[in-house]
DRENTORTOR-231740 format. One record per residue (C-alpha): x, y, z; residue in three letters. Coordinates in steps of 0.02 Angstrom, whole numbers. Example, Ala and Ser with C-alpha at 12.3 -4.5 7.8 and 13.67 -1.06 7.14 Angstrom:
(pt (615; -225; 390); "ala")
(pt (684; -53; 357); "ser")
// end
This chain:
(pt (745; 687; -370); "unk")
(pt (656; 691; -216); "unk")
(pt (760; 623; -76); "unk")
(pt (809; 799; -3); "unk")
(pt (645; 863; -22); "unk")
(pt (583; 815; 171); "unk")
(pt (735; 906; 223); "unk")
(pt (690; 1071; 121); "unk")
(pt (524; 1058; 200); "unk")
(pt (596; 1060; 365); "unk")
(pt (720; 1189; 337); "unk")
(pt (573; 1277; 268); "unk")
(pt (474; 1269; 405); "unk")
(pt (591; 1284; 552); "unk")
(pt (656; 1468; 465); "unk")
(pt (810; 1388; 426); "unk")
(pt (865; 1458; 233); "unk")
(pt (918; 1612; 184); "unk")
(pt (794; 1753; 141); "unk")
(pt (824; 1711; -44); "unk")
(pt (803; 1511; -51); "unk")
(pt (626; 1546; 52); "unk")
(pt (587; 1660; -65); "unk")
(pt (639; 1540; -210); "unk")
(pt (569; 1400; -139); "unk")
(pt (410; 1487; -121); "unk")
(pt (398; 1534; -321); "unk")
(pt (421; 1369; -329); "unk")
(pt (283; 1309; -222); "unk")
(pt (180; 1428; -316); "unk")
(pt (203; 1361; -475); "unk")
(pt (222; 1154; -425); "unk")
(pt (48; 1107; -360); "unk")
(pt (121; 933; -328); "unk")
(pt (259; 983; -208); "unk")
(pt (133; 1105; -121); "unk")
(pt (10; 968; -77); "unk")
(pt (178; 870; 2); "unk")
(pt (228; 1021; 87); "unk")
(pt (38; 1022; 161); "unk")
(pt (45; 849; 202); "unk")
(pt (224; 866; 275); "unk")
(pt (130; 989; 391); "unk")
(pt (-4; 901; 455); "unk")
(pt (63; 751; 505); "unk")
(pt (193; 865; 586); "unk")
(pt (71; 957; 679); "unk")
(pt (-7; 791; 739); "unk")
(pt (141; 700; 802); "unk")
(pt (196; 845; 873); "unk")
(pt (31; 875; 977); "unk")
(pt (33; 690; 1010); "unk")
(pt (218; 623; 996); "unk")
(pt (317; 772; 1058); "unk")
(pt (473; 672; 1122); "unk")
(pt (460; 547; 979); "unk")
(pt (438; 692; 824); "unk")
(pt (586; 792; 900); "unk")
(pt (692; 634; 907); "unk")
(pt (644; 580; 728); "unk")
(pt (685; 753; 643); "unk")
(pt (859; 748; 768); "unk")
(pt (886; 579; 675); "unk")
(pt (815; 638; 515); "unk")
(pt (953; 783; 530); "unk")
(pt (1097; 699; 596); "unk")
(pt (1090; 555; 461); "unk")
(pt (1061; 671; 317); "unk")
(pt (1207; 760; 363); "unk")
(pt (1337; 600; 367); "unk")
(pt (1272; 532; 192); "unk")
(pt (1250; 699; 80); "unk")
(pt (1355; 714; -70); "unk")
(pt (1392; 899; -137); "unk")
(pt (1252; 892; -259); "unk")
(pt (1142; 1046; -194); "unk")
(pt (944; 1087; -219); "unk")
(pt (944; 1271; -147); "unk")
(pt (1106; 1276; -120); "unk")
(pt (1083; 1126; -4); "unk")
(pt (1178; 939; -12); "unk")
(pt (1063; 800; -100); "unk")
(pt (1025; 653; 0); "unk")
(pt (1116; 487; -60); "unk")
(pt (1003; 340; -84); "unk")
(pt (1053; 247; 74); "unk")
(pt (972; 410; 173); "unk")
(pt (823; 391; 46); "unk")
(pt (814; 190; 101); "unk")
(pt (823; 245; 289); "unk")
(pt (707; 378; 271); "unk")
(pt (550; 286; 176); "unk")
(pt (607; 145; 317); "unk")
(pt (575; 272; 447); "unk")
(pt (424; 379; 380); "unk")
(pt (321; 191; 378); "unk")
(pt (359; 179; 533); "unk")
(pt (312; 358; 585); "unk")
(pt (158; 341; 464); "unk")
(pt (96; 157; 538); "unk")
(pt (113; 244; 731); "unk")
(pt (3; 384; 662); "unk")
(pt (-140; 274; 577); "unk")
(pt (-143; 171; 733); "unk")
(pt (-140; 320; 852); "unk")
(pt (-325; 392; 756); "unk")
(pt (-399; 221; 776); "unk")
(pt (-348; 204; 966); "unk")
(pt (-425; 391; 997); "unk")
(pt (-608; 442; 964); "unk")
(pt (-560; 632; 1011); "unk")
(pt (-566; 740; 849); "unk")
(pt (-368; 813; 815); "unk")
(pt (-339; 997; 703); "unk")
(pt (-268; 905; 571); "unk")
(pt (-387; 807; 516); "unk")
(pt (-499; 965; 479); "unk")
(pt (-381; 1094; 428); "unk")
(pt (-423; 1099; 240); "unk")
(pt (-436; 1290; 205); "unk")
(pt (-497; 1350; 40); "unk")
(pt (-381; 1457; -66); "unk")
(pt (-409; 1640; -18); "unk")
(pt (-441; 1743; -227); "unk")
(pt (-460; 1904; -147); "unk")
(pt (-335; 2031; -242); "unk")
(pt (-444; 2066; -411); "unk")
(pt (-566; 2156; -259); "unk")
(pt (-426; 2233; -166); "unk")
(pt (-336; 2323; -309); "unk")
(pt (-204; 2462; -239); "unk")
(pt (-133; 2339; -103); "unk")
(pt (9; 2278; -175); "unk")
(pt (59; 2187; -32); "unk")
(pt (-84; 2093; -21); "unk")
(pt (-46; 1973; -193); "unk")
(pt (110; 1913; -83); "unk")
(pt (-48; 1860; 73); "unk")
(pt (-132; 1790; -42); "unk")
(pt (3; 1684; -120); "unk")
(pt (91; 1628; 32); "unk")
(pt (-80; 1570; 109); "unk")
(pt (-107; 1467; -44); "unk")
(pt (69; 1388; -11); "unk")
(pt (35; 1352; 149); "unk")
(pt (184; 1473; 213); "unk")
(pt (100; 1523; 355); "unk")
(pt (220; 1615; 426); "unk")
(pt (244; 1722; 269); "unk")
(pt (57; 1740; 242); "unk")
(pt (43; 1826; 427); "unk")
(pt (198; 1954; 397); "unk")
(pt (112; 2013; 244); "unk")
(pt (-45; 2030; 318); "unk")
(pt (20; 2122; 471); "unk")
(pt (82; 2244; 320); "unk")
(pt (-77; 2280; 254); "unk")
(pt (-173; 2445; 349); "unk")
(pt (-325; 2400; 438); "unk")
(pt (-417; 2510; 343); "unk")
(pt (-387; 2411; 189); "unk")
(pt (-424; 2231; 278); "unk")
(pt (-616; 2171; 239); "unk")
(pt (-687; 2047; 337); "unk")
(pt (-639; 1903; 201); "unk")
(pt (-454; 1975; 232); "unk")
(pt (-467; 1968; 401); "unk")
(pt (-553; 1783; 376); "unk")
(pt (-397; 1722; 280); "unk")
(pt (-252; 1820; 419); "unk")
(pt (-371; 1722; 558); "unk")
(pt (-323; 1567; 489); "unk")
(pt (-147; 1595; 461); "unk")
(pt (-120; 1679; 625); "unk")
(pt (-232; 1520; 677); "unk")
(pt (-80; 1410; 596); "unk")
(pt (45; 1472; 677); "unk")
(pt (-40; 1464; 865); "unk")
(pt (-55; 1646; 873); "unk")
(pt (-220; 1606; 930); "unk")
(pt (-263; 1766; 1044); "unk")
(pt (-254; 1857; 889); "unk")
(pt (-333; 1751; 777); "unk")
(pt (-489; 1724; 896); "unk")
(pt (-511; 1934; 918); "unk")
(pt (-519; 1930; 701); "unk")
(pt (-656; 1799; 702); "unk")
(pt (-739; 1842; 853); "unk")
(pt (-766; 2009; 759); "unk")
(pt (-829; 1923; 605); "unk")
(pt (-940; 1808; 718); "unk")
(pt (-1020; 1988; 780); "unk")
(pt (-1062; 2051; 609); "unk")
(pt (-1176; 2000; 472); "unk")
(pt (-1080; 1969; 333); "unk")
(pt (-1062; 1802; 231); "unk")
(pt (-908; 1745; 331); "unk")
(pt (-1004; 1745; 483); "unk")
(pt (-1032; 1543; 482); "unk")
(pt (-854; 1526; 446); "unk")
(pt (-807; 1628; 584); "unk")
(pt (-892; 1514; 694); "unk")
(pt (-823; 1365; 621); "unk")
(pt (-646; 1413; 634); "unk")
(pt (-670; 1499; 815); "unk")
(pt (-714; 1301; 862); "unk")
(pt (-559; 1232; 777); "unk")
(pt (-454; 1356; 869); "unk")
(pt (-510; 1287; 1024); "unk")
(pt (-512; 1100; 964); "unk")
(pt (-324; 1146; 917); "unk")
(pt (-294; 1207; 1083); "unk")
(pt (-407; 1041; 1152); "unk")
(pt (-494; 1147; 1230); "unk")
(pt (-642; 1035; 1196); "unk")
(pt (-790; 1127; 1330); "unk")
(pt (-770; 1279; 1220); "unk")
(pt (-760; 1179; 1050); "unk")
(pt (-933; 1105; 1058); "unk")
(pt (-1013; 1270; 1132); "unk")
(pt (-945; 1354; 973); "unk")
(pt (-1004; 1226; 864); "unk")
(pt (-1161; 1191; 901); "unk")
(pt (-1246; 1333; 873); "unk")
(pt (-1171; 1333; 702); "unk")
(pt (-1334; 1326; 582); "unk")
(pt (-1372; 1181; 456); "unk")
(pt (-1363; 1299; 311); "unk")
(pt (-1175; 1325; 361); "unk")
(pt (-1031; 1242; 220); "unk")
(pt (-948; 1185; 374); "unk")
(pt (-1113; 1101; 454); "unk")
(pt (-1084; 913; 423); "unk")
(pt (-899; 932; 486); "unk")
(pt (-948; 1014; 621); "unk")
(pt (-1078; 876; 677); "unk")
(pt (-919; 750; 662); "unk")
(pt (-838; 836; 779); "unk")
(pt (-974; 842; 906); "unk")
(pt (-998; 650; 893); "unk")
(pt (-823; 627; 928); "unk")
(pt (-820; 741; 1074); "unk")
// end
């Protein structure tokens, strides 16, 4: 059933299981394309209400929390309590609510927001970087959207064995956790070279700084991104907007 699943996400993402339920639930996510698109959108609105709602979102997950805890039964899913349907009732209640505040917030606001342009292709690298074991566990956490995990790995992996499509990929998880000073020295390098992931460098240097709203630096970035780049027509939305 899926009632507790909103609460594994959050557990999930606020580092609250053990070491072994992340690591099952992240098998999991690997195998259940389904629940890894929820997780994603779980995310992103997240990531929006938090950049927009801060005292609201923090409120809502305090609710979200408190509640779940004073109608669980001992059913577990991870070792956790399952949520009885009155919580399920309260919660599709409240994420209406949550989701109508959203909707209405994008068509109030002409400024472009992260979320909306966060859609990262899946990173197939390890069949071209055979020897680094550690980088099969980047790879599948960044597909997973575990962030977090995708980062630690790649911190693992020697710099001598990170190409610039490695370095592309640990850019944009560093860039998902807001360790942008670190993500922005990765692409800038990129940006410098003349490989194929130069145009994406670009790209994602200007949604680090639309992340950050800093919007000056945004549109400098992006407009001298080249119509031959995948990114070009996306980019172009953004500028209108800005």
């Amino acid at each position: 059933m899926e009632e507790d699943i909103y609460i594994t996400f959050e557990e999930y993402l606020s580092n609250q299981m053990s070491e072994e339920d992340r690591k099952k639930f992240e098998e999991q996510l690997a195998l259940d394309p389904e629940m890894s698109n929820k997780l994603q959108i779980y995310v992103r609105w997240t990531e929006f209400l938090e950049g927009n709602f801060s005292k609201e979102t923090e409120a809502f997950k305090t609710n979200l929390k408190s509640i779940s805890k004073e109608h669980f039964s001992k059913t577990t899913h991870f070792g956790k309590p399952k949520v009885i349907p009155l919580f399920s009732k309260w919660f599709a209640v409240a994420a209406s609510v949550v989701l109508f505040c959203s909707i209405w917030f994008f068509m109030q606001s002409n400024e472009p927001n992260y979320v909306e342009y966060n859609q990262h292709e899946k990173a197939y690298f390890t069949a071209r970087s055979e020897g680094v074991a550690i980088l099969k566990e980047a790879q599948d956490a960044f597909n997973t959207q575990a962030y977090e995990s995708a980062v630690g790995y790649f911190e693992q992996i020697p710099q001598a064995n990170r190409n610039e499509e490695i370095n592309l990929y640990y850019a944009i998880a560093l860039l998902e956790v807001n360790k942008f000073e670190q993500a922005e020295t990765l692409l800038q390098a990129i940006k410098s070279g003349n490989s194929v992931y130069k145009e994406k460098a670009i790209w994602y240097l200007g949604l680090s700084k639309l992340k950050q709203k800093d919007y000056s630096s945004c549109k400098q970035l992006l407009e001298v991104l080249p119509e031959s780049a995948d990114d070009y027509n996306k980019a172009q939305e953004i500028l209108e907007k800005l």
